[in-house]
ROTORTOR-848775 format. One line per field, with one value per residue (C-alpha): residue number from 1; residue in one letter; x, y, z. Coordinates in Angstrom, 2 decimals, decimal comma, padded with zeros to 5 digits. Layout:
# residues N
num = [NUM	...]
residuo = [a	...]
px = [X	...]
py = [Y	...]
pz = [Z	...]
***
This chain:
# residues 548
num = [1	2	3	4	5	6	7	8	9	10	11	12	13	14	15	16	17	18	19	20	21	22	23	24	25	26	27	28	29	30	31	32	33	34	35	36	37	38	39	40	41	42	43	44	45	46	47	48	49	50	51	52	53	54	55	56	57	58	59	60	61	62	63	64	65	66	67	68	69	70	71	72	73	74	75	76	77	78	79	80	81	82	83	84	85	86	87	88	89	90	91	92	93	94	95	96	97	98	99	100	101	102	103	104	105	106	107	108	109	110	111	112	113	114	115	116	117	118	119	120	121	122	123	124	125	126	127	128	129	130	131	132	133	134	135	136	137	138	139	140	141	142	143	144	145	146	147	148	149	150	151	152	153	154	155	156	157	158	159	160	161	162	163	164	165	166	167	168	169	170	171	172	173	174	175	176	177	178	179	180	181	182	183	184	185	186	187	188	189	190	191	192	193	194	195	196	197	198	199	200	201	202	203	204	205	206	207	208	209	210	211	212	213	214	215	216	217	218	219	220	221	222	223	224	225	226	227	228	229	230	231	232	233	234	235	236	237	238	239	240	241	242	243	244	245	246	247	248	249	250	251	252	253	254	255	256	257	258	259	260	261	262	263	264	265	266	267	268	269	270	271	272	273	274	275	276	277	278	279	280	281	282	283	284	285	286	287	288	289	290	291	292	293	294	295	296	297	298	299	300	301	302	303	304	305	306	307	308	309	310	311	312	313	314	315	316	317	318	319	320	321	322	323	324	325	326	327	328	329	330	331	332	333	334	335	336	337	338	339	340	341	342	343	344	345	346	347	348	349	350	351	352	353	354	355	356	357	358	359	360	361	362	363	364	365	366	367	368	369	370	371	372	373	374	375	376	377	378	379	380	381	382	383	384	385	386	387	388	389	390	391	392	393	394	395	396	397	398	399	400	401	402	403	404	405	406	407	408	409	410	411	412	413	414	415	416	417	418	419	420	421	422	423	424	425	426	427	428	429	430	431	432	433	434	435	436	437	438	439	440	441	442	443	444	445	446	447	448	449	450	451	452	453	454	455	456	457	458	459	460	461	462	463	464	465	466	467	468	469	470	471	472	473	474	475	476	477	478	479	480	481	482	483	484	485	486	487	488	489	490	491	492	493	494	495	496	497	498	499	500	501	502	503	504	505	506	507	508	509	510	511	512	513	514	515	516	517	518	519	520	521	522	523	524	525	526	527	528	529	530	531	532	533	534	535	536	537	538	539	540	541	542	543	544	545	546	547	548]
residuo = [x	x	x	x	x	x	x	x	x	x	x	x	x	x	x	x	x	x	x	x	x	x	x	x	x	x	x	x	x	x	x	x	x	x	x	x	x	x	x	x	x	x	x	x	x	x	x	x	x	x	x	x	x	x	x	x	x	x	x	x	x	x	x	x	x	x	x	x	x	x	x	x	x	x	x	x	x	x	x	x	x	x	x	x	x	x	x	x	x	x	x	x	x	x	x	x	x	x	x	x	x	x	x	x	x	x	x	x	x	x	x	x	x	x	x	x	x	x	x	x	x	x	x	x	x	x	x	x	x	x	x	x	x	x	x	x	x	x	x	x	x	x	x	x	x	x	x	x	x	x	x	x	x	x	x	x	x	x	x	x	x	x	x	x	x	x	x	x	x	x	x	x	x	x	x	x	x	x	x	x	x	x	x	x	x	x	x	x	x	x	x	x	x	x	x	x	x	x	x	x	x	x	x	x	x	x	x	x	x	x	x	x	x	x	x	x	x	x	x	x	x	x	x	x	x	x	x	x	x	x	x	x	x	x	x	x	x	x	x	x	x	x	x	x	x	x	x	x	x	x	x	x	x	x	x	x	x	x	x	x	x	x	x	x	x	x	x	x	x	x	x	x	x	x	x	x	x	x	x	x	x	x	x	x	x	x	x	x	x	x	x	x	x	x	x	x	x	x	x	x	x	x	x	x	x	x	x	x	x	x	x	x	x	x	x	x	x	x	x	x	x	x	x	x	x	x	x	x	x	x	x	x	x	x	x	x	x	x	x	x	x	x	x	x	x	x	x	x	x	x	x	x	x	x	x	x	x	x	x	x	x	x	x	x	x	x	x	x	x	x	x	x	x	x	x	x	x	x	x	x	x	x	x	x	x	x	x	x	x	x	x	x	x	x	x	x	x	x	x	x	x	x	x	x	x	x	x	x	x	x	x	x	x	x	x	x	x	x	x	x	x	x	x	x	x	x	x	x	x	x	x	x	x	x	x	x	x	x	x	x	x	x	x	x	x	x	x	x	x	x	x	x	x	x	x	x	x	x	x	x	x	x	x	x	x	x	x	x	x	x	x	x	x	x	x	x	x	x	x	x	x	x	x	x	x	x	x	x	x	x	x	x	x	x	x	x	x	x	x	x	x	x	x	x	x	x	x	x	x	x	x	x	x	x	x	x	x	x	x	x	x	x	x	x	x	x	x	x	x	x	x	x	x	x	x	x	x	x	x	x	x	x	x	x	x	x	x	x]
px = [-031,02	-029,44	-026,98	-025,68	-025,51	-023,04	-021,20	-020,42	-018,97	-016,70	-015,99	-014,10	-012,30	-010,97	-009,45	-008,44	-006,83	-005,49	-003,62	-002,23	-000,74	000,66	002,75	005,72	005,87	007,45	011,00	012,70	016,67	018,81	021,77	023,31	024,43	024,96	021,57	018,81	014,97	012,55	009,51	008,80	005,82	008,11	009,35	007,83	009,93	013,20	011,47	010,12	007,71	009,52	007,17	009,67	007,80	008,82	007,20	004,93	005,04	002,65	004,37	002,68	003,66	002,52	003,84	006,14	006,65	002,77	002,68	001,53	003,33	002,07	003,17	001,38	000,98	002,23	-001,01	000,13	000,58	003,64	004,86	002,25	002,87	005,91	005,33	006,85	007,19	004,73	004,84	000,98	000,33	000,18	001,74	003,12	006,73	007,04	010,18	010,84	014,16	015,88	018,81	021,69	022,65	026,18	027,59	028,83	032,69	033,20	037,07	038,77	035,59	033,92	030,32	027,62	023,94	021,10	017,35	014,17	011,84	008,90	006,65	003,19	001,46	004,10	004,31	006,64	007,99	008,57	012,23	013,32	016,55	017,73	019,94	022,48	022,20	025,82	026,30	025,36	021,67	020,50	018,07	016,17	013,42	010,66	012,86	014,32	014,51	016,37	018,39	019,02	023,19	023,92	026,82	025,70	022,46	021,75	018,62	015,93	014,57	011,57	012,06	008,64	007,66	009,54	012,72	015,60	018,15	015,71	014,81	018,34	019,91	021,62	024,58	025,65	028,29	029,15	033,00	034,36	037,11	039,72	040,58	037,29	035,27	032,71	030,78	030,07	027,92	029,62	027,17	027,80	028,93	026,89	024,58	023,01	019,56	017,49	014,13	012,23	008,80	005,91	008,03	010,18	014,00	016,41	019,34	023,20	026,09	029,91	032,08	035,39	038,05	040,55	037,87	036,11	032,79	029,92	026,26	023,77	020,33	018,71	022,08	023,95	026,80	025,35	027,99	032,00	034,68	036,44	035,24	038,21	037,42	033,80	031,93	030,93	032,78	035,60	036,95	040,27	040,04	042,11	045,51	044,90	041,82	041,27	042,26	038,88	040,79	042,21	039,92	040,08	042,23	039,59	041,87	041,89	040,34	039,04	036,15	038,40	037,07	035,96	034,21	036,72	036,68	038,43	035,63	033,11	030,12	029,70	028,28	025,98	024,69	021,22	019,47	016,19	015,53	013,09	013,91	011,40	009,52	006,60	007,19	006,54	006,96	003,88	000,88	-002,42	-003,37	-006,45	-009,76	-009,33	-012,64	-011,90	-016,04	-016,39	-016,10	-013,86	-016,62	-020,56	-022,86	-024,10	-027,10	-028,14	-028,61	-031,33	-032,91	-033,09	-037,44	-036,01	-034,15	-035,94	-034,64	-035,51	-033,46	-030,55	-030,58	-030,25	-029,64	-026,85	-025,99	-022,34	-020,40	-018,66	-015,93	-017,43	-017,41	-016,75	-013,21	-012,27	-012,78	-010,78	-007,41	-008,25	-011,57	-011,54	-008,53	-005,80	-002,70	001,14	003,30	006,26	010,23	013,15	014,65	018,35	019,32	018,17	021,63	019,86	021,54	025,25	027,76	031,27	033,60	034,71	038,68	040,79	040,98	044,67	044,28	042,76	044,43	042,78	039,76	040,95	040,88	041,75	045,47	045,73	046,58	047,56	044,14	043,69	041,45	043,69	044,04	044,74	042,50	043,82	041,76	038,17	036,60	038,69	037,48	033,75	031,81	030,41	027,07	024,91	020,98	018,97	016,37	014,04	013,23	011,56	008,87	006,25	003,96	003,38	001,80	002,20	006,28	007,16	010,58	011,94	014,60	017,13	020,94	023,36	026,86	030,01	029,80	029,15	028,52	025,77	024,30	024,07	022,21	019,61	018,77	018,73	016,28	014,56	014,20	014,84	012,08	009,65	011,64	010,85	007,27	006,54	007,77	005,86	002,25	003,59	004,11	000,90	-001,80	-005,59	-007,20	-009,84	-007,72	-006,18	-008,67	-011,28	-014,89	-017,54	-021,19	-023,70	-026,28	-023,49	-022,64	-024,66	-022,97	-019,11	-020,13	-021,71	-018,81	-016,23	-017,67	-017,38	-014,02	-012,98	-014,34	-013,10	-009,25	-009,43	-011,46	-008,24	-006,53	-008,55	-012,32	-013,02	-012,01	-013,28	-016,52	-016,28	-014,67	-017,46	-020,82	-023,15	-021,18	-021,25	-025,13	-025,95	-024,45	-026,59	-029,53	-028,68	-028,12	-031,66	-033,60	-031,72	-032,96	-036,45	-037,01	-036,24	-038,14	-041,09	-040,31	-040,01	-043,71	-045,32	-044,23	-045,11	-048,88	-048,76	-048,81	-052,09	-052,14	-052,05	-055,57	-055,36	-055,83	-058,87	-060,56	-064,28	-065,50	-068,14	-069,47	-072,47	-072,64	-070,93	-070,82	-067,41	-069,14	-070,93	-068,43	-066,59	-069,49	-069,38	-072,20	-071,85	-071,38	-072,56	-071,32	-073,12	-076,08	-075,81	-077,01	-075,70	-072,84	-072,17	-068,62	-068,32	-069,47	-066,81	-065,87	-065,36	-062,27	-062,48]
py = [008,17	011,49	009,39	007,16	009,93	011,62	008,73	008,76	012,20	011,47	007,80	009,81	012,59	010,17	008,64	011,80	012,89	009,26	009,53	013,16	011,23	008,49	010,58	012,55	015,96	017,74	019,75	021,15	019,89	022,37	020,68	023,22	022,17	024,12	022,04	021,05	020,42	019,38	020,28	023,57	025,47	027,89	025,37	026,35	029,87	026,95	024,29	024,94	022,74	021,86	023,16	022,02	021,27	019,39	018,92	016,49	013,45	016,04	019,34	021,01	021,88	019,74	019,81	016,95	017,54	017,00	015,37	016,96	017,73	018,30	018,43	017,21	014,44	010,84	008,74	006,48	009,42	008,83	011,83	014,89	018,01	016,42	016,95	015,36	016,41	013,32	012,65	012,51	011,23	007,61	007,39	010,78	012,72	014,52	017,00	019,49	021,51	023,71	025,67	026,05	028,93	028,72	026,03	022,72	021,89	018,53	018,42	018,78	017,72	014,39	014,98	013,48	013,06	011,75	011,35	009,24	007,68	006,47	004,04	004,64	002,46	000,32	000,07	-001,99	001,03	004,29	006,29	007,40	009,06	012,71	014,72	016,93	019,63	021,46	024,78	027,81	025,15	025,04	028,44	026,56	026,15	025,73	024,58	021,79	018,62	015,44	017,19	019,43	019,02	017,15	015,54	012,95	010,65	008,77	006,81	003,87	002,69	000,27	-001,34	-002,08	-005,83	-007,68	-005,50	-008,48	-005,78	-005,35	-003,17	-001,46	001,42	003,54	005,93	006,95	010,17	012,70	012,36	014,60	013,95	016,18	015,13	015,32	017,44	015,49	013,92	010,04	008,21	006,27	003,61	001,54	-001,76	-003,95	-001,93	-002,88	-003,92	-003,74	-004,74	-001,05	-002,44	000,39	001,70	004,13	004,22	006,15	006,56	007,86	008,10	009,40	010,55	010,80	013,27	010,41	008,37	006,51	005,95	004,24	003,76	003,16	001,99	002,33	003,11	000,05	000,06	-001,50	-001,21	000,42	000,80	002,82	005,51	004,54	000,27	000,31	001,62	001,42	002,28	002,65	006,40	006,10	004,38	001,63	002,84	000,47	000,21	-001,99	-000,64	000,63	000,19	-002,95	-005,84	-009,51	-011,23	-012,99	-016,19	-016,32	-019,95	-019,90	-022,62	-025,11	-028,15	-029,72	-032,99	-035,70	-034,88	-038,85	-040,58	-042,46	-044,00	-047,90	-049,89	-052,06	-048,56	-048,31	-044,82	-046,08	-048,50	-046,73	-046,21	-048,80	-051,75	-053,96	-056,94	-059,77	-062,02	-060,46	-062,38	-061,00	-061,47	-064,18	-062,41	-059,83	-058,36	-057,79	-056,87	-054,53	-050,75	-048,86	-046,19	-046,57	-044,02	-043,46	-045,61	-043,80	-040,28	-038,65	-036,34	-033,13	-031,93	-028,42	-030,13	-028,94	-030,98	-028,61	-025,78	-027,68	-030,90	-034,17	-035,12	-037,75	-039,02	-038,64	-041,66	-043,07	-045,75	-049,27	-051,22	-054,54	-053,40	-052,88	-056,73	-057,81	-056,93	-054,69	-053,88	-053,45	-054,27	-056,00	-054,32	-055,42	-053,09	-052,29	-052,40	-050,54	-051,69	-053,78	-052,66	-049,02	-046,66	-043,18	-040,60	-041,18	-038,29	-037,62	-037,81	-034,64	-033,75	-030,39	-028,35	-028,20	-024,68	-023,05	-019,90	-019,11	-016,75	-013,57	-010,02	-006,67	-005,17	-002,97	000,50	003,61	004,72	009,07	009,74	008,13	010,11	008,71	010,51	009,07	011,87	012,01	012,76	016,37	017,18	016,56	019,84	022,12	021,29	024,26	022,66	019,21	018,20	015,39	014,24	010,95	009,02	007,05	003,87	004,59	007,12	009,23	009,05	010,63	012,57	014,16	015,20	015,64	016,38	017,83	018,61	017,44	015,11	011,90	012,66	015,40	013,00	010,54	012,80	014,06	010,08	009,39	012,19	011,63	008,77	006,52	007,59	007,02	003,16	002,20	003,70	001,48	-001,26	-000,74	-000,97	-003,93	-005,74	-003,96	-006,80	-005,57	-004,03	-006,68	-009,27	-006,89	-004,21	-005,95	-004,97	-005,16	-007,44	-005,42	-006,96	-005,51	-001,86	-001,15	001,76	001,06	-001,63	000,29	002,62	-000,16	-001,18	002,08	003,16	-000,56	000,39	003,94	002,72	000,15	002,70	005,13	002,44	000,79	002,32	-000,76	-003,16	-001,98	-001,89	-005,65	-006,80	-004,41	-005,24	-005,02	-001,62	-000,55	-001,17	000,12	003,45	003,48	002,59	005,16	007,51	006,85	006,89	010,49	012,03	009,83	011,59	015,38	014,86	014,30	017,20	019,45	018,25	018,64	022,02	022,53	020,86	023,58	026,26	028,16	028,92	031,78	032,58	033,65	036,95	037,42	039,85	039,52	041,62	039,39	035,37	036,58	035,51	037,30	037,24	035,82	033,16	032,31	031,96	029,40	026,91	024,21	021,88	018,84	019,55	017,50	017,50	019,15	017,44	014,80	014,02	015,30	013,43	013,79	014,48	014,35	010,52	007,80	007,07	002,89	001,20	000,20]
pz = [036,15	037,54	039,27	037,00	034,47	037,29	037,68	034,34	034,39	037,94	036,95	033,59	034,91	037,73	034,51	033,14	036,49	037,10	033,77	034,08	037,55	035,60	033,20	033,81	032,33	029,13	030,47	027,57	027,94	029,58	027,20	024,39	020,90	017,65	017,14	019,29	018,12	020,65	018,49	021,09	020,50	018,76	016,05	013,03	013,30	012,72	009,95	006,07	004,74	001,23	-002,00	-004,59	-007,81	-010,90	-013,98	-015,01	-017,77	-019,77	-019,13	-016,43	-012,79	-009,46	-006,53	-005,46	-001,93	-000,83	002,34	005,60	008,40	011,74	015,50	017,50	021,08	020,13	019,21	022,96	025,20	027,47	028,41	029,18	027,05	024,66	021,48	017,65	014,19	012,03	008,62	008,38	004,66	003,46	-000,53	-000,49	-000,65	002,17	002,76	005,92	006,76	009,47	009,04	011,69	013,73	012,62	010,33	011,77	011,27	012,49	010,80	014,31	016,42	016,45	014,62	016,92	015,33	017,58	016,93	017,49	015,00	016,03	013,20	015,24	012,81	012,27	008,43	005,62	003,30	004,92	005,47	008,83	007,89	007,75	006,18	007,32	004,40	002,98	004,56	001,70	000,76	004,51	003,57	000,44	002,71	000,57	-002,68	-000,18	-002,31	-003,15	-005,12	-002,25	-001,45	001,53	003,57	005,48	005,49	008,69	010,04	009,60	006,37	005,96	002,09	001,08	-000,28	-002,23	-001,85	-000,95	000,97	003,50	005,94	007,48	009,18	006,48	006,85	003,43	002,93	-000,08	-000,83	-002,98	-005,83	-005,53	-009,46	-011,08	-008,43	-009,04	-005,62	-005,00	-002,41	-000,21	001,43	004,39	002,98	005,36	007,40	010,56	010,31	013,80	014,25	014,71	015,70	016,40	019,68	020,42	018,57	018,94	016,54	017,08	014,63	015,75	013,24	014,41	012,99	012,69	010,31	012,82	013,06	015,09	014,48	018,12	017,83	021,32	022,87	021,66	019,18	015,88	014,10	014,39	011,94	009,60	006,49	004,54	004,76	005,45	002,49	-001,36	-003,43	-001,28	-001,05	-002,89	-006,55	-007,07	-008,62	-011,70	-014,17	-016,96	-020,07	-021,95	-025,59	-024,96	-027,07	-026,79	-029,55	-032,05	-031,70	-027,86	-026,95	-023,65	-023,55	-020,77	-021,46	-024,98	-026,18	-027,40	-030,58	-031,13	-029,75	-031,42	-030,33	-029,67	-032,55	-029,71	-028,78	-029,52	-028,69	-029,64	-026,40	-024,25	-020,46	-019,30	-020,63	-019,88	-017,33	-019,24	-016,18	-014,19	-013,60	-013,64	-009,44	-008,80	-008,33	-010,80	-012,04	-015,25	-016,22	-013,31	-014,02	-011,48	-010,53	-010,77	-010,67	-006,71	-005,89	-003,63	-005,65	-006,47	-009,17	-007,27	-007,27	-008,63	-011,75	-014,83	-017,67	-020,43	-018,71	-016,76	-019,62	-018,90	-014,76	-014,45	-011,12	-009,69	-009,66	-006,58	-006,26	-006,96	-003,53	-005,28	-006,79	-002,57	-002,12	-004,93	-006,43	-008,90	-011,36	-015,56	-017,95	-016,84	-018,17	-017,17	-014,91	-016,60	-015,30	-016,35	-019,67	-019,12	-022,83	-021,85	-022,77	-023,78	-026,14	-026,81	-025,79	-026,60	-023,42	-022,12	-021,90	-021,53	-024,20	-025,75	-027,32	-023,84	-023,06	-019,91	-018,61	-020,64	-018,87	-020,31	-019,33	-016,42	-017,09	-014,21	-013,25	-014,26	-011,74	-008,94	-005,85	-002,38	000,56	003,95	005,63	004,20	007,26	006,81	003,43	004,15	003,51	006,76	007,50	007,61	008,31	008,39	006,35	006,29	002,74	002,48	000,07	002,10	002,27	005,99	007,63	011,06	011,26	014,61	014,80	017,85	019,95	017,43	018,70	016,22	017,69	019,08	022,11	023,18	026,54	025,82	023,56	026,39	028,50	026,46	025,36	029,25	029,82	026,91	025,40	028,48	029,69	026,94	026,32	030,36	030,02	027,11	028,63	031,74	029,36	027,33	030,68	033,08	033,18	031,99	034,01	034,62	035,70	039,21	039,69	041,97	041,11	043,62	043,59	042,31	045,24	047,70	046,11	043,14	042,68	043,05	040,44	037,84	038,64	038,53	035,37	033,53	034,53	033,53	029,69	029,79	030,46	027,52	025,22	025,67	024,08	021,62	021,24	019,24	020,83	024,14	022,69	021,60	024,88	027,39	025,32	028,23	029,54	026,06	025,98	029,89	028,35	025,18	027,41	029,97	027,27	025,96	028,41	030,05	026,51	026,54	030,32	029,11	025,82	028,27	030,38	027,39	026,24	029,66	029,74	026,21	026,98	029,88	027,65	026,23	022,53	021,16	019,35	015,62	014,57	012,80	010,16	011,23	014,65	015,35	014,54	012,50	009,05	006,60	002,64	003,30	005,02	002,37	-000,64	001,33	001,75	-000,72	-001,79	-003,82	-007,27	-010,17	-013,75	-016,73	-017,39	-015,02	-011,50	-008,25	-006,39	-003,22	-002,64	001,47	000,80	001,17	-002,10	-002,72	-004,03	-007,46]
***
């Protein structure tokens, strides 16, 4: 028992030391940016849980922002020691910022963003995407919410059921108008829209100080283009509008097409022929049974014994099909087919022809546009970016973000997904495509090596267990119950030590009043006799009483 209990014990921290082998180790980047977040021991000093509040439909105060935020190992470890920042809650908002060192000014540089997004339980309505917060709102910290300015919103978006756009990979800016001041949204017009799956993704947009852009997913352009011919609504308003005052003429005809007014309906038309009629030329086929019903009840029914006629009513027997109707041409009445009617026209309508009075599809004038302005350089008059914040509602829970990149090259960018990300993407790969365990890890007869197979055994159930505890459990039932038994009888075994030495034991007399066994008054007070009610006989309470 001994043995197998300490084969348990090696047989799992051979595991435990195999997979420490199997793993390379956490190294923080030695690449600088004016932003890089590898979720450090040190990283709640740089992030703010958001506590925004708003008020309720009844006019108190609740917090909005109330999902958790933790970091912690990825739920498939792949790396030993590295580390991500997971949306924990399921239905929740949850919100998160860091402010910069130093604002960003991408005007003369290109902008680079880079991040991963994990979906560890894969999921059909969570965000992914961050936002790169204006500089002067990167310190809200625990005010941080959608209302929060930003600049630029980049990353993955799961639409939950139902939603036709889809799941896609958004990258939406905040244009100013120089005329109004006011700011506009300027979505990606057709967005790319990758498959995310539960691995690994990472996520890169280039902004380009000539208006260029490019959007990666897993290190492959997605999508390239232009700011100023890519998105909705476009950044400069169309120089023309339609004139608001301007009303459509109450005599402006412009139905196209009219009935002939001219025609008039044929006096051999008759509306009231229907579209089909009997066949007076059909012939009732030889052999019908015109007496014989088309179902009869089932012969071969019975009354069930339980039927109780009072409570269920009358029993009736189903009905099948009647066998005799299958050897002839047909069973009951005899009724003619019937055949489309020759003299059949339906309702009479009036030709169409054009209309002689039609104008034409009418349309407001065109008038100059006030709020014109022309912006050939919007990538120049995008606002400093002085944080980033994630701020995201949820259907899916444990998000993993990490290894986010905020700065100015490509090449930098490159590196850290190669050291990064690379690795995780190949070590994924490598467990999609490693056989189980069973099927190339050769396990010995138990008549040859008892031992190396109970050990084979259990370090067969503790590999899957890692994975999936349930489903190791269903696949391993006889490991599963060797344990249990194991287990049982190691506890049965010291539960019988413990009583031995317990039975080994002497007790421990009572301490008493009396000095010696004589007799005492005492004595007598406690003996009982058998006690008889008042003014009847004696019973004798110490006999066994009978059951009544």
């Amino acid at each position: 028992m001994r043995s197998v209990a300490l084969s348990v014990v090696l047989v799992a921290a051979a595991a435990g030391a195999n997979a420490a082998d199997e793993h390379p180790a956490f190294k923080a980047t030695e690449i600088t940016a004016p932003f890089i977040e590898q979720f450090t021991d040190d990283w709640s000093e740089r992030w703010t849980p958001s506590e925004a509040t708003k008020k309720t439909p009844v006019g108190g105060e609740t917090f909005s922002y109330v999902g958790e935020w933790k970091v912690e190992d990825p739920q498939t470890h792949l790396i030993a020691g590295n580390k991500g920042l997971v949306a924990k809650s399921k239905a929740a908002h949850h919100a998160i910022s860091a402010p910069f060192a130093s604002p960003v000014d991408f005007k003369n540089k290109p902008l680079v963003v880079q991040y991963e997004v994990q979906y560890q339980k894969g999921g059909n309505c969570g965000g992914g995407y961050i936002k790169l917060l204006e500089d002067g709102f990167q310190t809200s910290g625990k005010e941080f919410s959608d209302t929060t300015p930003w600049v630029i919103m980049f990353g993955p978006d799961l639409t939950c059921p139902g939603n036709k756009v889809g799941s896609r990979l958004h990258f939406i800016f905040r244009h100013k108008n120089p005329v109004s001041g006011e700011y506009e949204e300027k979505h990606l017009s057709v967005p790319p829209k990758p498959t995310f799956g539960k691995d690994t993704n990472v996520y890169t947009l280039v902004v380009n100080p000539d208006d260029t852009y490019e959007v990666q997913f897993n290190g492959k352009v997605e999508k390239s283009g232009n700011l100023l011919e890519d998105f909705t609504p476009p950044v400069n308003p169309s120089k023309e509008i339609d004139d608001p005052e301007d009303v459509k003429p109450s005599d402006w005809v412009d139905t196209k097409r009219i009935s002939d007014p001219a025609a008039v309906k044929p006096d051999d038309w008759d509306e009231t022929e229907p579209y089909e009629i009997p066949d007076e030329d059909a012939v009732k086929p030889e052999g019908w049974l015109d007496d014989e019903p088309e179902n009869i009840n089932d012969p071969d029914a019975e009354k069930p014994e339980e039927w109780d006629d009072e409570e269920d009513g009358d029993w009736i027997a189903p009905t099948v099909r009647n066998p005799a109707c299958d050897a002839a041409p047909g069973c009951g009445e005899w009724k003619r087919p019937f055949k489309a009617n020759p003299k059949y026209k339906g309702k009479w309508y009036a030709p169409m022809i054009d209309n002689p009075e039609y104008k034409g599809e009418w349309a407001p004038r065109k008038i100059a546009n006030p709020g014109y302005f022309e912006d050939l350089e919007p990538v120049k008059h995008l606002n400093k970016i002085g944080g980033v914040g994630i701020e995201l509602w949820t259907m899916t829970e444990d998000i993993l973000f990490d290894n986010i990149y905020v700065g100015h090259s490509v090449d930098d960018a490159n590196t850290l997904r190669a050291e990064t990300w690379a690795v995780k993407h190949a070590l994924e790969e490598a467990v999609k495509a490693t056989p189980d365990v069973e099927e190339t890890e050769e396990i010995p007869e138990f008549t040859a090596d008892p031992a190396g197979f109970v050990r084979a055994k259990i370090g067969v159930f503790l590999d899957d267990a890692r994975e999936d505890p349930v489903a190791a459990i269903t696949s391993h039932p006889e490991t599963v119950a060797g344990l249990l038994g194991a287990i049982i009888t190691l506890f049965t075994l010291l539960g019988a030590l413990f009583g031995l030495v317990g039975a080994g034991q002497k007790p421990i007399p009572k301490a008493s009043s009396k000095k010696t066994d004589a007799p005492t008054p005492d004595d007598k007070k406690e003996e009982k006799g058998p006690v008889a009610p008042a003014g009847g006989e004696k019973k004798d309470e110490s006999a066994v009483k009978k059951r009544k």
